[in-house]
C-alpha positions in Angstrom: -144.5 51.5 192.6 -145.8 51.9 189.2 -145.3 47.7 188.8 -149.0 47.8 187.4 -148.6 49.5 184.4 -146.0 47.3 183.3 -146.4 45.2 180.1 -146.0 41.3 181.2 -143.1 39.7 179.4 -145.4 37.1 177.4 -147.0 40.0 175.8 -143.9 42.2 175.2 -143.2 40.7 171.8 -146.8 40.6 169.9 -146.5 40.2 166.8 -148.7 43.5 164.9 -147.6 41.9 161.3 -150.4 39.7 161.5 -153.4 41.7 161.9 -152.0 43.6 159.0 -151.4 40.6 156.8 -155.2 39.3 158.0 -156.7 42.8 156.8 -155.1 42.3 153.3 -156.0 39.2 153.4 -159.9 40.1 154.1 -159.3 42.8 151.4 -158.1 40.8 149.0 -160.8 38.1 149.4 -163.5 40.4 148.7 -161.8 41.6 146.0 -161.4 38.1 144.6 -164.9 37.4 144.9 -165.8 40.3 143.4 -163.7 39.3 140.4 -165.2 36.0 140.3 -168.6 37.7 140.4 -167.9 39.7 138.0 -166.5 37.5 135.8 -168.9 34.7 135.8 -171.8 37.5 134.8 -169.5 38.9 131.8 -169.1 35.1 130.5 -172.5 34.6 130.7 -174.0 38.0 129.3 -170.9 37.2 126.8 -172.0 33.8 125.8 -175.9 35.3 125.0 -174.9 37.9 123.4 -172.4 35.3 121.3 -175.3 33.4 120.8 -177.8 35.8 120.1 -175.2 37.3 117.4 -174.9 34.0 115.7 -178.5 32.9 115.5 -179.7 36.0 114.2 -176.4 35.9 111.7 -177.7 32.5 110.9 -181.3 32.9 110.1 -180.4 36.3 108.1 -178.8 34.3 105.6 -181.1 31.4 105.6 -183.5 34.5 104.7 -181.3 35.6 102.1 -180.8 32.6 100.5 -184.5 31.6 100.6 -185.1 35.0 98.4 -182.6 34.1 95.5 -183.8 30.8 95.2 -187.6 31.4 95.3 -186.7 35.3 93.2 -183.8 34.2 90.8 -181.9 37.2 89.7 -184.9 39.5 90.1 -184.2 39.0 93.6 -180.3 38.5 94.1 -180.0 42.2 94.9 -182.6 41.9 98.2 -181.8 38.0 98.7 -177.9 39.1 99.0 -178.5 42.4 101.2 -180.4 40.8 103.8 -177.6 38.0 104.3 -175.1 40.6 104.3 -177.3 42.3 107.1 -177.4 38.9 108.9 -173.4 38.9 108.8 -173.1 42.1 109.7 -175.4 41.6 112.8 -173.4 38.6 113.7 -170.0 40.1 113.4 -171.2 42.8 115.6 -172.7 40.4 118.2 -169.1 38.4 118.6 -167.2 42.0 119.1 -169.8 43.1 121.9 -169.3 39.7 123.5 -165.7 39.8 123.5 -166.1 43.2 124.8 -168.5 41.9 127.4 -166.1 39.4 128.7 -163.3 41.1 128.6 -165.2 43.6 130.7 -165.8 40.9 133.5 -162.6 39.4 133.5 -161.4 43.1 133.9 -159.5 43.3 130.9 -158.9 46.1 128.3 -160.3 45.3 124.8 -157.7 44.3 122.1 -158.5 46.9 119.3 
């Protein structure tokens, strides 16, 4: 009598685990890619900012240097501060890069 609202044996036993399992599997693929997103922009905003760091560093002591020689010790005092300013700059480019990238990877900062 009520023989049409019966569940038919094959689908008696369906498994429900799976459609869980695939929905923390979608979640977790997003997230993933996010990640990888994520990271790939910090490396590369880390790597400019690297490389910005450095080249300014560089050419601030080239600078520096160029005034001692052409100044002598007149100009030690300048020639010495601006490659101090060019190592200063460059020290603070490789922390905000490390920063950066530690930012995409997800990472806290080592202090």
């Amino acid at each position: 009598m009520l023989s049409y609202l019966s569940i038919p044996p094959n689908m008696a036993n369906i498994d429900t685990g799976s459609v869980e399992n695939t929905a923390k599997d979608t979640q977790s693929g997003i997230a993933g890619t996010g990640k990888a997103v994520t990271s790939t922009l910090g490396n590369t905003l880390g790597g400019v900012t690297s490389t910005a760091g450095n080249l300014i560093g560089t050419a601030g002591r080239g600078v520096g240097d160029t005034v001692n020689s052409a100044t002598g010790d007149m100009g030690k005092p300048l020639g010495d501060s601006i490659s101090s300013l060019g190592s200063g700059v460059e020290k603070a480019g490789q922390g905000l890069s490390s920063g950066i990238k530690d930012a995409g990877e997800m990472k806290k900062s080592e202090s």
